[in-house]
NUKEPA-947090 format. One line per field, with one value per residue (C-alpha): residue in one letter; x, y, z. Coordinates in pm, whole numbers, plus 32768, in hexadecimal, padded with zeros to 4 digits. Layout:
res: (A_...) $
x: (X_...) $
y: (Y_...) $
z: (Z_...) $
// end
This chain:
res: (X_X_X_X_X_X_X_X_X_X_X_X_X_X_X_X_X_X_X_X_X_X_X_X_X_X_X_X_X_X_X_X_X_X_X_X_X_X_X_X_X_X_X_X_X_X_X_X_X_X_X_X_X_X_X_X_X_X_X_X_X_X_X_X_X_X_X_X_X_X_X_X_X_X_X_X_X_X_X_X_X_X_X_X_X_X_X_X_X_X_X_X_X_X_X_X_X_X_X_X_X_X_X_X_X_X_X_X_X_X_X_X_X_X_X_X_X_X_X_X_X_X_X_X_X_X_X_X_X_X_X_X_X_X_X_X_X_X_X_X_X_X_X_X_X_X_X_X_X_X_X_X_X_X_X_X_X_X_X_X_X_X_X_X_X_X_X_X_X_X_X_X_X_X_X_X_X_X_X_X_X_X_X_X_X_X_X_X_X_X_X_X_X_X_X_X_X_X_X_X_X_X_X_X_X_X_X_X_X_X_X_X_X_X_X_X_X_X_X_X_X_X_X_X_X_X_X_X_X_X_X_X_X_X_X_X_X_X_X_X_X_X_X_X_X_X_X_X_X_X_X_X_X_X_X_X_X_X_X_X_X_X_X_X_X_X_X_X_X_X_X_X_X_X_X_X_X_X_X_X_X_X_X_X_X_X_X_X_X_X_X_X_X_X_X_X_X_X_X_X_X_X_X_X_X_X_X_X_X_X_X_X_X_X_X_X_X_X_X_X_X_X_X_X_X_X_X_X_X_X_X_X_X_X_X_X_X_X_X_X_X_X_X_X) $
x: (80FD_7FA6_7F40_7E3F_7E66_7D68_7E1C_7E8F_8016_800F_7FD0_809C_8196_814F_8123_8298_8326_845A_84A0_85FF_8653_85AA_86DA_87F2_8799_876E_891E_8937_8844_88CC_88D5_8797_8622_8526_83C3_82D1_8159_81BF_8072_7FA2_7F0E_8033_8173_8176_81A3_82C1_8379_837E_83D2_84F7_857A_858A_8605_872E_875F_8752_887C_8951_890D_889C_894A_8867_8732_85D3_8503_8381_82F3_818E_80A8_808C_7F32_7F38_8052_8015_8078_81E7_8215_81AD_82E5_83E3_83BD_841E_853D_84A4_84DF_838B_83BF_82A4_8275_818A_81E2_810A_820F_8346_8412_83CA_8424_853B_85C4_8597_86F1_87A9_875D_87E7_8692_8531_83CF_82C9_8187_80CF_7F92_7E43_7D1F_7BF3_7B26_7BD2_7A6A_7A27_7B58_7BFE_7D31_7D92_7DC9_7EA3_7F65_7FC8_7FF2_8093_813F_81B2_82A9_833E_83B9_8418_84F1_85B2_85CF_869E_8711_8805_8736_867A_852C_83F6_82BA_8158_8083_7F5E_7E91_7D98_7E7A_7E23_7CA3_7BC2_7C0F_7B3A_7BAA_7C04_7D23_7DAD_7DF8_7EA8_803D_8136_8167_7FFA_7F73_7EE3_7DB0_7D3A_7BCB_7BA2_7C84_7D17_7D9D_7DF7_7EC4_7F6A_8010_805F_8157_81D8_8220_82B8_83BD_83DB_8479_854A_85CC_8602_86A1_873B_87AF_86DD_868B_8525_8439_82F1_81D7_8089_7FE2_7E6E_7DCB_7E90_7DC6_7DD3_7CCD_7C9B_7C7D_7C4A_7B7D_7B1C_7AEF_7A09_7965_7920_788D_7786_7763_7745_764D_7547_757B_75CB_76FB_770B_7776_77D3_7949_7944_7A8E_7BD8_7D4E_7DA3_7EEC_7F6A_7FD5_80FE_81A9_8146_8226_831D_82FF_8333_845F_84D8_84CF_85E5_86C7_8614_85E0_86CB_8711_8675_8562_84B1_8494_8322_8253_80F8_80BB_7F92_7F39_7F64_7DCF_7C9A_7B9B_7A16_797A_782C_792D_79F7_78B4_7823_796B_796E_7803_7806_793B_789D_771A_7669_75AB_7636_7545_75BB_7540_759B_762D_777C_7834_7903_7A57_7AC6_7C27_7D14_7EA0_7F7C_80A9_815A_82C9_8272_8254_836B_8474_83FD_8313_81B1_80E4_813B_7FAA_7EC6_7D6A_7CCE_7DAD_7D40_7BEE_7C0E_7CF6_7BD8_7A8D_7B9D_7BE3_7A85_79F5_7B0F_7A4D_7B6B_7AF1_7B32_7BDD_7AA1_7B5A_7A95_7B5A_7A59_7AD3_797B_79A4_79A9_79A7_7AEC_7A41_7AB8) $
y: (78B2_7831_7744_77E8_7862_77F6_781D_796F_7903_7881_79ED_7A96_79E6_79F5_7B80_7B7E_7AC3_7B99_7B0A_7AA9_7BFC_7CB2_7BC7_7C40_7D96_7D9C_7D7B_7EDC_7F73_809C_8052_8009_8035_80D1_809F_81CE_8166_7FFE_7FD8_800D_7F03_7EC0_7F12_7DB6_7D05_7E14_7E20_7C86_7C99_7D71_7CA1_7B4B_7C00_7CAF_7B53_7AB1_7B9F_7B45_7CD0_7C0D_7D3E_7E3C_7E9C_7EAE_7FA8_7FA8_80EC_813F_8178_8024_7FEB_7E8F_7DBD_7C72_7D41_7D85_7C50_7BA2_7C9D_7C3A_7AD4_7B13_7BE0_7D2B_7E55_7EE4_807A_810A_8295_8392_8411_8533_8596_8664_85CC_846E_8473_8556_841E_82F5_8245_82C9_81F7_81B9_817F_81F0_814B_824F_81BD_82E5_8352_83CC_8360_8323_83FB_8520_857E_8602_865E_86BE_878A_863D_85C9_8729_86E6_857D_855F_869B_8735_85F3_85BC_86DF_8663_851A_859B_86AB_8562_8485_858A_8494_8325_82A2_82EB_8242_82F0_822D_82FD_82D3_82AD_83C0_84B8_8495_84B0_83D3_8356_825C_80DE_8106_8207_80E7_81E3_82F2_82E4_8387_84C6_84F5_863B_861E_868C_8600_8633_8641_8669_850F_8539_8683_8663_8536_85E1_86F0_85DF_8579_86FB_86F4_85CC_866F_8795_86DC_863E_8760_8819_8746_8628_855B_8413_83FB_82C1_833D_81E5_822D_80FD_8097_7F84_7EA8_7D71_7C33_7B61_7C1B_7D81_7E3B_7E4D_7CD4_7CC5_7DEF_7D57_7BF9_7C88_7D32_7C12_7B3D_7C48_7C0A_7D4F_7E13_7E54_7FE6_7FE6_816F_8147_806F_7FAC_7FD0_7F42_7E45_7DB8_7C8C_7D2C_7C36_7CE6_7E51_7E17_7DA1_7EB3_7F98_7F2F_7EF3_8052_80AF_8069_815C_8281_8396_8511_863B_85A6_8488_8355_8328_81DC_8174_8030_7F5F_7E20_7E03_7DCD_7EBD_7E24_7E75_7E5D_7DAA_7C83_7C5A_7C52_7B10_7A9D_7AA0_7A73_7913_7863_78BE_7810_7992_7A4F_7BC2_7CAA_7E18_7F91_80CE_80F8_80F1_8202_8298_82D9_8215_8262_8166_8186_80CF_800E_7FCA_8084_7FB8_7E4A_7EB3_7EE3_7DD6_7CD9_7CA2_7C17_7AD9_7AA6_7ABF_7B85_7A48_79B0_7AA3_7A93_78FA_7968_7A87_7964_785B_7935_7982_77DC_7783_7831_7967_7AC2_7C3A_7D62_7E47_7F69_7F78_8033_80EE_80EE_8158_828D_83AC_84D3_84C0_84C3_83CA) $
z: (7D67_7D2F_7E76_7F47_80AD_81B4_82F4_838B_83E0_8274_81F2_82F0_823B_80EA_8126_81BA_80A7_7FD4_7E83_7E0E_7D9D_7EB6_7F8D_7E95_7EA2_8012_7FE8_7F8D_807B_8130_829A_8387_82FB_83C2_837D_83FC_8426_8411_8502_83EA_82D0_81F9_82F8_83AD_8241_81F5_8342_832B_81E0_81F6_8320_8240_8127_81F8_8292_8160_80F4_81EC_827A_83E7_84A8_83ED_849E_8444_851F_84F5_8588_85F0_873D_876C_87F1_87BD_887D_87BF_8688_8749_87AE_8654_85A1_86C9_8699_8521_85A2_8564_867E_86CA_8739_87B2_8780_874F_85E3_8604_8702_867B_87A4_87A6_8634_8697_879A_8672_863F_84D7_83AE_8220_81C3_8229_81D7_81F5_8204_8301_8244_82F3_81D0_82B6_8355_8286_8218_837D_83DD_82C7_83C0_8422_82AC_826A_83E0_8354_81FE_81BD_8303_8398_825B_8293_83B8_833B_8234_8338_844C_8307_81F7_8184_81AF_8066_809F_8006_804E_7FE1_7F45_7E7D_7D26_7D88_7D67_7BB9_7B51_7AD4_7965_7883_787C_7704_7774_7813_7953_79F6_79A5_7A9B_79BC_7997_7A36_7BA7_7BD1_7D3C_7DE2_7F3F_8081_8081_7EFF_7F28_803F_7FDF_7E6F_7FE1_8034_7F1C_7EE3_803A_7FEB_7EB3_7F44_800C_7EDA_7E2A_7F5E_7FF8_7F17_7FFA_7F30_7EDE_7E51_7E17_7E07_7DC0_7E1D_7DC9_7E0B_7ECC_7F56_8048_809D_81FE_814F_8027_7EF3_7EAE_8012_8030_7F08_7FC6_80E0_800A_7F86_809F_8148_8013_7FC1_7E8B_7E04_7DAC_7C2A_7C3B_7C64_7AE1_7AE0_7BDC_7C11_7CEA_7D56_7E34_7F67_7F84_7E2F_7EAC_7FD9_7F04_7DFD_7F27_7FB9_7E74_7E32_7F31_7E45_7D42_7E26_7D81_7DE1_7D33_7C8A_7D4C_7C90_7C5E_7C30_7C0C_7CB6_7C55_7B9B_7A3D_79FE_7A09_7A9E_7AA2_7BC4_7B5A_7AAC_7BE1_7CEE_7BD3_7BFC_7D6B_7D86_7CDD_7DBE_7EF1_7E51_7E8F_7DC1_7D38_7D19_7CA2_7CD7_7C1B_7AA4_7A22_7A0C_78FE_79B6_7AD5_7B9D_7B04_7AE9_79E5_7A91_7943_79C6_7B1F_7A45_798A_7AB1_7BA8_7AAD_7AD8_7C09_7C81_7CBA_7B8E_7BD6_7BAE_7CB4_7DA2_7D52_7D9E_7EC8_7F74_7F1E_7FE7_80D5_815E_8117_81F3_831E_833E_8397_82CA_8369_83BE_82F4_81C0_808E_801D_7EB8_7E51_7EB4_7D77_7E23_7EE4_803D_814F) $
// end
């Protein structure tokens, strides 16, 4: 899949695409999914991509329920046309996640990241309590919680990056309490038998949001382009949905099945801003030096099971510069992958 994307409904769809054996496995799914925090950047993609892959299955009676607040109504009505029942509840809320219909599988994708910094209570409330409570409301679903590539520290670019046995050694609220959750679903696992898929994810990216797209902006802005965080991981958000729902079928009972998701390249920042720099005709200019270590994750177990990226890094390099000369707009939720200290 190499074409580039200029239109929104073109990438709505692309994002919702399941792959041939996303469809067969989608036979053997246990019952409905439900899809907590489906509001956020990455649960529309899921939630639409779990509905065409049930479909696709012949599984048309199984139900696909994407849960969040729901601030935006568009959002809700985009996920019904594809056949998607939007719930709206307030997860924070013990009984409105008390009242959500039984599933066979859950997709937890609830995380507080920004804004931790300053209230770092909020961080602790979500990431770690809020689990808890997930795990009690479907002891018997296959769960698969997101988590994150913070939770290892930084390594240097010639380690290749952190593996999933490596030791966790997080910095700041946001890291720390996300290895909270994964301890919480852990326990569940171990407890209860509950069946547990573990993904820490880092960097996944569309031309609206994430790294590349934090990178154009800079870019764009004329200004420079911080060179502290040294190289990162991206991935094509389109396979990270994939790669999660994929991963129902892995979830397993006393020890969580575990799975860094990322692209199969590490990537230095000042190579990827000349990159990006010279297909949208700006100049890069660059501040700070190069650091030793850099947080990076190796996804070899991930390419193994589910095969690599079905866009290159230079495709979505092309694919972010296309984006942005076509006229579109970026989310205004910057990443802030730059960020070494573990404040957000």
């Amino acid at each position: 899949m190499s074409e580039l994307l200029t239109e929104v409904r073109e990438l709505q769809e692309e994002l919702g695409r399941p792959g041939p054996d996303l469809v067969a496995e989608a036979r053997a799914w246990p019952g409905d999914v439900v899809i907590l925090g489906a509001g956020g950047k990455t649960g529309s993609g899921i939630a639409t991509m779990a509905r065409r892959a049930l479909d696709g299955a012949g599984r048309t009676d199984s139900r696909v329920l994407a849960v969040s607040r729901w601030t935006d109504p568009a959002a809700r009505e985009e996920l019904a046309a594809h056949g998607v029942e939007a719930v709206t509840a307030d997860l924070s809320d013990p009984g409105a996640l008390a009242a959500l219909p039984d599933a066979g599988a859950v997709i937890h994708l609830v995380g507080a990241k920004f804004g931790t910094a300053t209230a770092p209570e909020q961080a602790w409330l979500t990431n770690t309590v809020l689990p808890d409570h997930v795990a009690r409301r479907w002891p018997g679903a296959r769960i698969v919680a997101l988590s994150t590539g913070n939770v290892y520290g930084m390594t240097a670019p010639v380690e290749g990056g952190s593996l999933e046995g490596d030791t966790h050694r997080p910095q700041g609220d946001y890291a720390i309490t996300c290895l909270g959750r994964e301890r919480v679903f852990t326990h569940a696992s171990r407890t209860r038998n509950t069946p547990v898929a573990l993904i820490r994810l880092n960097y996944a990216v569309e031309p609206r949001y994430g790294v590349l797209a934090d990178l154009a902006r800079t870019l764009l802005a004329g200004q420079p382009v911080a060179l502290d965080t040294g190289a990162v991981n991206v991935v094509w958000q389109r396979y990270a949905n994939e790669v999660v729902l994929r991963s129902i079928g892995h979830a397993r009972g006393g020890t969580p099945f575990t799975l860094n998701l990322t692209g199969p390249e590490t990537a230095g920042i000042r190579t990827l801003a000349l990159r990006l720099a010279e297909r949208l005709e700006v100049k890069a200019e660059f501040a700070g030096e190069l650091p030793g270590t850099s947080l990076l994750s190796d996804a070899t177990a991930c390419h193994a099971l589910f095969g690599y990226p079905d866009r290159t890094l230079g495709q979505l390099v092309d694919l972010q510069a296309a984006w942005l000369l076509a006229g579109n707009e970026l989310w205004d939720k910057s990443t802030k992958f730059e960020r070494r200290d573990g404040r957000f």
